[in-house]
C-alpha positions as CSV (number, residue, x, y, z in Angstrom):
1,X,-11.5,-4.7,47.0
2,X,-9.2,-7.4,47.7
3,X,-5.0,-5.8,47.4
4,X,-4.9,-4.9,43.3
5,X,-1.2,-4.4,43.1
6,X,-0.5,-7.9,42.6
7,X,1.6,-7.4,39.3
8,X,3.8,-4.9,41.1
9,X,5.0,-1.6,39.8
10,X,7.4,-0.1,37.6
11,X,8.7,3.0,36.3
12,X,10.1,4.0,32.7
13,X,11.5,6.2,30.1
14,X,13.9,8.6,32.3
15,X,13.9,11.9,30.8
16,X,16.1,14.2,32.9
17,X,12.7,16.2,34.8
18,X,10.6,13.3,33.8
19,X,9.6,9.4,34.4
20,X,6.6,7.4,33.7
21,X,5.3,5.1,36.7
22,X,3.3,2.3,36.2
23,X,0.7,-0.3,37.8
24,X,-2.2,-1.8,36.9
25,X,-5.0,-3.0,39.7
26,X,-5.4,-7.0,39.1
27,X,-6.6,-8.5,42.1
28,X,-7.1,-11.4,40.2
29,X,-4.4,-11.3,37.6
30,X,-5.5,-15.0,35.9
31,X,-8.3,-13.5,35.1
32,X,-9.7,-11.8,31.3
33,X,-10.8,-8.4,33.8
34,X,-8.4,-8.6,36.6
35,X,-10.9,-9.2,39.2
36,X,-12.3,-5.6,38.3
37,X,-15.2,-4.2,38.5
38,X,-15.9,-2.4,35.0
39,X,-15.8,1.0,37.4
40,X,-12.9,3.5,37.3
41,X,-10.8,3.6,40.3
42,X,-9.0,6.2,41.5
43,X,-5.2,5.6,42.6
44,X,-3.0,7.5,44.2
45,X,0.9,8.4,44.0
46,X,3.7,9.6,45.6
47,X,7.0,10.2,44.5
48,X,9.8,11.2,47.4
49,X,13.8,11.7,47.9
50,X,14.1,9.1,50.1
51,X,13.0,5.2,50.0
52,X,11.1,6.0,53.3
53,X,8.7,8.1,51.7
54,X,9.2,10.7,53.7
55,X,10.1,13.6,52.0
56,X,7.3,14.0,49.6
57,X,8.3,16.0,46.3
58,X,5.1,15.3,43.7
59,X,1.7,13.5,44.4
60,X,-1.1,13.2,42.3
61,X,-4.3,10.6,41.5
62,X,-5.0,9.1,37.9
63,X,-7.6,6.9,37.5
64,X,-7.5,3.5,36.7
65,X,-9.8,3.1,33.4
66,X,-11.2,-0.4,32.8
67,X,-10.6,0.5,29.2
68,X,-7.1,0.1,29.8
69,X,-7.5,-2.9,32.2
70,X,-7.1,-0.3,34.9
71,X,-3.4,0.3,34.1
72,X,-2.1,3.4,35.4
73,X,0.8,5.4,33.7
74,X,1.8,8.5,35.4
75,X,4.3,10.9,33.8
76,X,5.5,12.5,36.5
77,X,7.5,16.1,35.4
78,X,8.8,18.5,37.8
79,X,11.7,16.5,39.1
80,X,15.5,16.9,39.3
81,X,18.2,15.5,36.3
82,X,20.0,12.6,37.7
83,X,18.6,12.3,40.7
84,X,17.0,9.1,42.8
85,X,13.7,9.3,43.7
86,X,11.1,6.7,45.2
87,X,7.5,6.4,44.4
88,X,4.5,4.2,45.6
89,X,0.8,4.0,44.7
90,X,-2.4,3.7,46.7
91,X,-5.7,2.5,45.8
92,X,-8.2,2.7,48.7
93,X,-6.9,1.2,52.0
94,X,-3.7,-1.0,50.2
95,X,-0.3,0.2,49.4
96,X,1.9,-0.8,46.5
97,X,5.6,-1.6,47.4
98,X,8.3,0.9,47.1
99,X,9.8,1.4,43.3
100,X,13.6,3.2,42.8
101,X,13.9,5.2,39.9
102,X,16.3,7.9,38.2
103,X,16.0,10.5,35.9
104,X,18.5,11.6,33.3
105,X,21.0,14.3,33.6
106,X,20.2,17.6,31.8
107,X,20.7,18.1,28.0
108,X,23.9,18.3,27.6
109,X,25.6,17.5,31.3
110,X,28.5,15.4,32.1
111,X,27.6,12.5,33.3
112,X,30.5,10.3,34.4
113,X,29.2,6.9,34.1
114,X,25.6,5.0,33.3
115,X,25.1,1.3,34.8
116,X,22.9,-0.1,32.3
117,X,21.4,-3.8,32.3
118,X,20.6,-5.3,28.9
119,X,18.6,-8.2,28.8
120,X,15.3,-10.2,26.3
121,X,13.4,-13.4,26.1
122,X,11.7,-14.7,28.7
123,X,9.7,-17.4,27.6
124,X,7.9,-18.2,30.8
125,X,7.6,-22.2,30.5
126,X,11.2,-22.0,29.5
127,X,12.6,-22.1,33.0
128,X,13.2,-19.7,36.2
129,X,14.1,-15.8,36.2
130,X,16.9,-16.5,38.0
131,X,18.7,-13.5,35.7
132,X,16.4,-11.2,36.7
133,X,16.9,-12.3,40.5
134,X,20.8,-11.4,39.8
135,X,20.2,-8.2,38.0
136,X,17.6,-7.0,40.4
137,X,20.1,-7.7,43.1
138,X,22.7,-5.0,42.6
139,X,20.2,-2.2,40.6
140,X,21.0,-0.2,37.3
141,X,20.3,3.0,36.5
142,X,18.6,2.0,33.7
143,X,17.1,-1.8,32.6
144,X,16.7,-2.0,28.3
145,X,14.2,-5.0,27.4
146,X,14.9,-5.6,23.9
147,X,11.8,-8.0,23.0
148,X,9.7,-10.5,23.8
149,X,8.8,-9.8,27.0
150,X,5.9,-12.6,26.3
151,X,5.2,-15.3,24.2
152,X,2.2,-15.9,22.9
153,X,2.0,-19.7,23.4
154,X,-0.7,-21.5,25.3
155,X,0.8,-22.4,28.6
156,X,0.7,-26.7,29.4
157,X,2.4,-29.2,31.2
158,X,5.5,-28.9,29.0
159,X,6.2,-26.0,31.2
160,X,9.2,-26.6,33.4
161,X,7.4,-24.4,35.8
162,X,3.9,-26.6,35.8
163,X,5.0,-28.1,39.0
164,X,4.9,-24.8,40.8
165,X,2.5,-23.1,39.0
166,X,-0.8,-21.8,40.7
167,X,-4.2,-23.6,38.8
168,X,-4.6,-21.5,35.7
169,X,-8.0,-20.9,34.2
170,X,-9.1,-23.0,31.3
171,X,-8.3,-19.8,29.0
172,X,-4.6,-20.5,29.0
173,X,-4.4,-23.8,27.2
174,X,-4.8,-22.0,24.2
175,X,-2.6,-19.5,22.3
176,X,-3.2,-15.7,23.2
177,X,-5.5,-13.9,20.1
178,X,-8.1,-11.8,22.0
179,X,-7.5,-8.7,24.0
180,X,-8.4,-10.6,27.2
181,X,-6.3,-13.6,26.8
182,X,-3.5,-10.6,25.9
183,X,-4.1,-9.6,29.6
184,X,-4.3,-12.4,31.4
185,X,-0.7,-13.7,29.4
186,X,0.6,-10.6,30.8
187,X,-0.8,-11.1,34.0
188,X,0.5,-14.1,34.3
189,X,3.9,-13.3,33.1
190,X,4.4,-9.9,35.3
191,X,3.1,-12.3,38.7
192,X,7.0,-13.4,39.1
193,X,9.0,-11.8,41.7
194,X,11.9,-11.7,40.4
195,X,10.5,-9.7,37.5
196,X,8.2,-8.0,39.6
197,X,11.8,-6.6,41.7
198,X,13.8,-6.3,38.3
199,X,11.1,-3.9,37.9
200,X,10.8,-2.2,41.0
201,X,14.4,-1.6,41.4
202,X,15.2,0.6,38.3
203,X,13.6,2.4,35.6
204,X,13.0,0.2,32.1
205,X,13.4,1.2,28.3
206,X,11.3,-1.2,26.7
207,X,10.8,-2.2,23.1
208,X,8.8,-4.8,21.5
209,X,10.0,-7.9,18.7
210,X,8.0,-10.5,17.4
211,X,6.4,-12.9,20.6
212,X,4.4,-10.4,22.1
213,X,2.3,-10.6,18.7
214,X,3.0,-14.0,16.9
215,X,6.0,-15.4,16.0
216,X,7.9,-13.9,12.6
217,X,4.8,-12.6,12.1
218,X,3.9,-10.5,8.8
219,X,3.1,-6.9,9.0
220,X,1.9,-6.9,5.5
221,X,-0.8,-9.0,6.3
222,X,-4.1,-7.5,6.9
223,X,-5.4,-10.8,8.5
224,X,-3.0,-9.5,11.2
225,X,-4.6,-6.4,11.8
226,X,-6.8,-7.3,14.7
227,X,-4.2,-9.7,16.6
228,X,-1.9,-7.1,16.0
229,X,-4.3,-4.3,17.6
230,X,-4.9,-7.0,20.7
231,X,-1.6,-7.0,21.2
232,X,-0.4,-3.7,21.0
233,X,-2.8,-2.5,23.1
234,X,-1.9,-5.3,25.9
235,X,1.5,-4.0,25.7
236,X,1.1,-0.2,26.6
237,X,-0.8,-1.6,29.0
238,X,1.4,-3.0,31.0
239,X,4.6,-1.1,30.5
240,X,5.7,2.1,31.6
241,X,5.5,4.0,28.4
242,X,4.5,7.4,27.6
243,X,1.3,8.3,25.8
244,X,2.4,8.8,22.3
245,X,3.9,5.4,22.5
246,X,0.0,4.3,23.2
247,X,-1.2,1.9,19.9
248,X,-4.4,3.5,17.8
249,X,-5.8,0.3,16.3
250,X,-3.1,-1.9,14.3
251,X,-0.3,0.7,14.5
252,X,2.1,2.5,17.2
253,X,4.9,4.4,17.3
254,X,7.4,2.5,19.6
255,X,10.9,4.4,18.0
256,X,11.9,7.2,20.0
257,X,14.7,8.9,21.3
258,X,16.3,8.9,25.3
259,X,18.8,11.0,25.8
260,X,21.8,10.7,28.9
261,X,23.5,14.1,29.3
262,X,26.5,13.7,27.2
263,X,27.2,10.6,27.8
264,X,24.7,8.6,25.5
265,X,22.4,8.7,23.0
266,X,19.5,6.1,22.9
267,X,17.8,5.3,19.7
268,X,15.3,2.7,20.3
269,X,14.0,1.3,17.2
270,X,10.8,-1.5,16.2
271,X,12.5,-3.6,14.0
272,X,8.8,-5.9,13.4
273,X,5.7,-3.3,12.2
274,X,7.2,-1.9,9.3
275,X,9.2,-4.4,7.7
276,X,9.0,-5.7,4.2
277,X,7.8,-9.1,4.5
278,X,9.7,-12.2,5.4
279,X,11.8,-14.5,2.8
280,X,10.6,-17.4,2.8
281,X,12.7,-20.3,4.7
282,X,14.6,-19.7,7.9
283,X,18.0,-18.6,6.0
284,X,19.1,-17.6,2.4
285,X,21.8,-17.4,0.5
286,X,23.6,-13.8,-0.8
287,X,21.0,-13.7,-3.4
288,X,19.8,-10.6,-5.2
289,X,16.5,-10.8,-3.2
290,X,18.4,-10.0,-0.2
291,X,20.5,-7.3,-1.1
292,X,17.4,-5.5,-3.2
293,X,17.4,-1.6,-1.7
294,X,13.6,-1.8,-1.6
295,X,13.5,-3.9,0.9
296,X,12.6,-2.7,4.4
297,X,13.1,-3.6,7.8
298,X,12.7,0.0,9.8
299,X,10.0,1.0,6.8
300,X,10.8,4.5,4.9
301,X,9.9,7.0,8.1
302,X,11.7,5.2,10.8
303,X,14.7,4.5,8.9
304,X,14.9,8.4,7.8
305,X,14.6,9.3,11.4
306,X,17.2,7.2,12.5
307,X,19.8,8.1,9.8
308,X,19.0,11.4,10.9
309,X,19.5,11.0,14.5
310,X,22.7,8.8,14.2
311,X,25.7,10.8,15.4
312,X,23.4,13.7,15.5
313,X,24.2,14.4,19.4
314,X,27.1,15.7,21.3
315,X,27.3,12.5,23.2
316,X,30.4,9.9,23.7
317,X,28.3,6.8,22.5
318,X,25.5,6.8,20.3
319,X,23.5,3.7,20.7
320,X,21.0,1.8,19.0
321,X,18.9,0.0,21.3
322,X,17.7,-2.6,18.7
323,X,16.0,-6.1,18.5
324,X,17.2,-8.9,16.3
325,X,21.3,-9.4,14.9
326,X,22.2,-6.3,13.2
327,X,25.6,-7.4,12.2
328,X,26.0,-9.8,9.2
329,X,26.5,-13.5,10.6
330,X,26.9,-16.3,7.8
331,X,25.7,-19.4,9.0
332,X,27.9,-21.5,6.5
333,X,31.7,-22.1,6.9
334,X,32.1,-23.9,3.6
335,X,32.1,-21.7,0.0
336,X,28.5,-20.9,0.3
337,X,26.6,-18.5,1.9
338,X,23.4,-18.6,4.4
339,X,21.6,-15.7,6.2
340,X,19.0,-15.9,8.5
341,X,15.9,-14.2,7.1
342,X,14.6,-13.0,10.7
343,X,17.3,-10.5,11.1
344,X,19.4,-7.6,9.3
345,X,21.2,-9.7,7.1
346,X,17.8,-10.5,5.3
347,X,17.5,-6.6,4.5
348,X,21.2,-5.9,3.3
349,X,20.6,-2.4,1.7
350,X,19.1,-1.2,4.9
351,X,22.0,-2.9,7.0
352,X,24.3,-0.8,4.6
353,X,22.6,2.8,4.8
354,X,22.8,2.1,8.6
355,X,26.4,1.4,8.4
356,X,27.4,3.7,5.8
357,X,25.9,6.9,7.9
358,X,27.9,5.9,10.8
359,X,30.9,5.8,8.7
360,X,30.4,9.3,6.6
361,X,29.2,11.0,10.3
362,X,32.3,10.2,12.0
363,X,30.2,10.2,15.3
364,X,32.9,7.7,17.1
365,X,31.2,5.7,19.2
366,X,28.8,3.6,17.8
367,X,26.9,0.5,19.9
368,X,24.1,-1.6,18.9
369,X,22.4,-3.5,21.7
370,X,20.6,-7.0,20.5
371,X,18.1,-9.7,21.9
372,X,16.2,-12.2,19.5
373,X,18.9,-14.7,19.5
374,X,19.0,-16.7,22.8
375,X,23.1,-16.9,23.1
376,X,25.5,-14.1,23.4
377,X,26.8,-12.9,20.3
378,X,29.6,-9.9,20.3
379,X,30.9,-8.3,17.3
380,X,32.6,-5.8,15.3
381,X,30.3,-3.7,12.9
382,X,32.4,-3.8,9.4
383,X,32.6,-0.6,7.7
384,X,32.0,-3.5,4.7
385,X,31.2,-7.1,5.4
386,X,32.4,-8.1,2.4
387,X,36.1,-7.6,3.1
388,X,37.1,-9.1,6.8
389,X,40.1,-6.4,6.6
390,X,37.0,-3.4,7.0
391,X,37.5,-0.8,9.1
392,X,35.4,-1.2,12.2
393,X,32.9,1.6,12.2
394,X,30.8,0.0,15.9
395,X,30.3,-2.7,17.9
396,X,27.2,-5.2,18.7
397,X,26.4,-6.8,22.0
398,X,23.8,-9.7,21.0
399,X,22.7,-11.1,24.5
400,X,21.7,-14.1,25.3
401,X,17.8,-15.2,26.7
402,X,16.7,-14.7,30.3
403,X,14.9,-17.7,29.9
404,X,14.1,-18.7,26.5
405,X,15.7,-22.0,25.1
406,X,15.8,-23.4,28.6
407,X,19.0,-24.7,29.8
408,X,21.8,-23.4,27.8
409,X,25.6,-24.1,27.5
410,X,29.5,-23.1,26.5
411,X,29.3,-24.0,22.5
412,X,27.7,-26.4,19.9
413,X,28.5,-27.2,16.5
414,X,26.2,-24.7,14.9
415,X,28.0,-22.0,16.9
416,X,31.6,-23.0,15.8
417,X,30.8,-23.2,12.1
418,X,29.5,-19.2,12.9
419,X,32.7,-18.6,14.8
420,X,34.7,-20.2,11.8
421,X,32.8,-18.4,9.3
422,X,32.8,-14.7,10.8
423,X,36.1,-13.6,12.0
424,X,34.2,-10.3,13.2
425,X,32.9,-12.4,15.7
426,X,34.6,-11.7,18.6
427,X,32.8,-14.2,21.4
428,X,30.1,-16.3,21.8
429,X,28.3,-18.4,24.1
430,X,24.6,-20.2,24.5
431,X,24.5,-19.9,28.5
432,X,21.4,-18.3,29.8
433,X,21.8,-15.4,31.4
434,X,22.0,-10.9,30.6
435,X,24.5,-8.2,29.9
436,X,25.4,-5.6,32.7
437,X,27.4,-2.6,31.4
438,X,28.9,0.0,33.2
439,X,29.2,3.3,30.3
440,X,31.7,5.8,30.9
441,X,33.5,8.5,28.2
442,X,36.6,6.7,27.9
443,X,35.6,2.6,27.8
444,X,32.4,1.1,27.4
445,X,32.7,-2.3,29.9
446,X,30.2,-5.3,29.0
447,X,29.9,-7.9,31.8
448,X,28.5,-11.2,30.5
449,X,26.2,-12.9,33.0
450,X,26.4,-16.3,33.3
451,X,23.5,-18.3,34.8
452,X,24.3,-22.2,34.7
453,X,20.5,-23.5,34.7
454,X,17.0,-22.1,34.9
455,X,15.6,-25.8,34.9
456,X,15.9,-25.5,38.6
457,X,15.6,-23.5,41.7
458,X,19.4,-23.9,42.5
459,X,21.4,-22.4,40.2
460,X,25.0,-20.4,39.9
461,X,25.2,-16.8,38.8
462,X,28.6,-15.3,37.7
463,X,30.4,-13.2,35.5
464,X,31.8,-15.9,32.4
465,X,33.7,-12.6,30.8
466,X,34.2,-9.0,30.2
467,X,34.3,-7.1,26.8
468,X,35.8,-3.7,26.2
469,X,35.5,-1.2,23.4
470,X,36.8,2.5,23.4
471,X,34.6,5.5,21.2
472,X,37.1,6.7,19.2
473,X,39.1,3.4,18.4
474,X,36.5,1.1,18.0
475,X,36.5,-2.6,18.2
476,X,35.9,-5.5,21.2
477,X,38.4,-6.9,23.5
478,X,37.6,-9.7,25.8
479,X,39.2,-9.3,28.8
């Protein structure tokens, strides 16, 4: 077999005696099969204290399954709370690289600080990694993806990468539908290095949004059903998730809980599989369609779980690690009123009971964490939208694409008529580029990442500025 750990490795899901590893052998990652025989495969791993692999603390083999594409997820229990360790795999004669990861602290331990990286979008024709290059450069102890991870586009020579792109099978000039071409757009997307060391380097907390599927795409539709089970499937596939997280058919349950001593609670939600369907247009105004209680973006269990977990945990900072804008964001400074119909605002009622449990708990310390958007949006979370005087009840961190919507910039017209019309939000940008955080009991610190272009292989990486919010006093500061 030729070397099979071409699309790297990664590791996921920290519990605090617990992390999933991943790879999948793909000696030919362009490929529908991988360059695999239809055979399993047996594959070893290793996990150690030290990066030199020397002292050896769990080992096992799983085999590689070509029903899976021969991916390989490993939960590995038995280890230490908060503790480094290493891990590589082996398949025959070749060796995989060797991945960092951390588990969580204990239920219930203090934990003085979490460095956490926030990041989403990364259309792969849009333009270089060079976020991930930066992130991956100082590691986290924890990576969250917040959505489309791929698109689902045919890839052509509109690609700003086409110039430096390997020869690509005649498959990928058409938009991913099938299982196969599911796998090769992964294998494809999961072949940069960058990603590949964003990967390697710390463990991931991964959800999914609407591109790894098809764009807005319905889930009331039952002409859906099979892309839908294509592309669930590719997902677990290649991401270090668990085994409940694993789709049957159509359907998977991707919300779940990760916990961080007493630090932070994790609520990772799927804002795309249950939702009512879509209004139609790109925005709306305030009309009675949009605030009608019916209306569902979480659907009827998740939402109840999450109301349930909200401020449920002795933790400092109870977070919802979501997808697209929860905050309301008007899109019209004049007398009128537009929404986008993509996000939270679309789904008012369920924006509310969100809100208005946070509020009645009293938990302190509420943070929603956003992709979806391409640009950086950071605001306050209104006890009531309606009334700009509200008490602020949380904050949101919208950030901005690693790659999606190519080249980005400072400010354009549609984002000062926003900034006019929302005096909640606090600051805003369209640069390219991630959020690094650094968590602690006392301040939550958001660094905004600045990357100047992605259109080519130079480019300038720095901090553009910092935001601030406290648990019990909440609200953003720019600093």
């Amino acid at each position: 077999m030729p070397y099979p750990f071409t699309l790297g490795i990664a590791s996921g899901d920290p519990l605090s005696t617990a992390v999933v590893l991943w790879t999948r052998l793909a000696p030919s990652p362009f490929e529908v099969d991988g360059g695999m025989a239809t055979d399993s495969f047996p594959v070893q791993w290793v996990v150690a204290e030290d990066a030199s692999m020397a002292t050896v603390v769990r080992r096992g083999t799983a085999l590689a399954h070509a029903e899976y594409a021969h991916s390989v997820h490993v939960d590995v229990g038995g280890l230490r709370p908060d503790r480094e360790y290493w891990y590589q795999f082996r398949c025959g004669p070749h060796l995989s690289g060797v991945g960092r990861t951390r588990t969580a602290p204990a239920p219930g331990a203090h934990l003085d600080h979490l460095d956490l990286v926030v990041a989403s979008c990364q259309s792969l024709g849009a333009g270089w990694y060079h976020a991930w290059k930066d992130a991956a450069s100082e590691p986290a102890d924890l990576v969250y993806f917040a959505g489309d991870y791929i698109y689902e586009y045919a890839t052509d020579a509109t690609s700003v990468r086409w110039p430096y792109t390997p020869s690509l099978p005649a498959d990928f000039t058409r938009q991913t539908d099938t299982l196969g071409r599911f796998r090769q757009q992964y294998g494809l997307y999961k072949s940069d290095p960058d990603l590949q060391e964003a990967h390697r380097v710390s463990p991931w907390m991964v959800t999914w949004d609407d591109h790894e599927v098809f764009n807005d795409y319905d889930a009331e539709d039952p002409s859906l059903y099979q892309l839908r089970a294509n592309a669930y499937r590719a997902f677990w596939e290649h991401m270090p998730l668990r085994s409940p997280q694993r789709p049957s058919g159509y359907t998977a349950r991707m919300y779940r809980q990760l916990d961080y001593g007493d630090l932070a609670r994790f609520h990772v939600i799927d804002a795309r599989q249950y939702k009512t369907g879509q209004l139609p247009g790109s925005t709306v105004g305030d009309t009675a369609e949009r605030r009608d209680p019916s209306r569902q973006i979480l659907g009827t269990a998740q939402e109840a779980w999450l109301l349930d977990s909200l401020g449920s945990g002795a933790t400092t900072w109870d977070v919802m690690a979501n997808t697209v804008l929860f905050s309301r964001l008007d899109s019209d400074d004049t007398a009128g009123e537009r929404f986008s119909t993509g996000q939270w605002d679309a789904y008012q009622a369920a924006q509310q009971r969100v809100i208005d449990t946070v509020a009645a708990k009293d938990a302190g310390g509420f943070v929603v964490l956003t992709g979806d958007i391409h640009r950086n949006y950071h605001l306050n979370v209104l006890k009531d939208f309606e009334d700009p005087d509200s008490a602020v009840v949380g904050v949101e961190f919208a950030g901005t694409s690693i790659s999606s919507g190519r080249d980005g910039g400072e400010t354009d017209s549609g984002l000062e008529v926003r900034t006019r019309a929302n005096p909640h939000l606090v600051s805003a940008d369209l640069r390219r580029g991630y959020l690094r955080c650094r968590i602690s009991h006392d301040v939550w610190t958001t660094q905004v990442r600045a990357i100047d272009r992605i259109s080519t292989l130079d480019y300038r990486a720095w901090t553009s500025h910092t935001l601030v919010t406290e648990p019990r006093r909440p609200g953003l500061q720019v600093s």
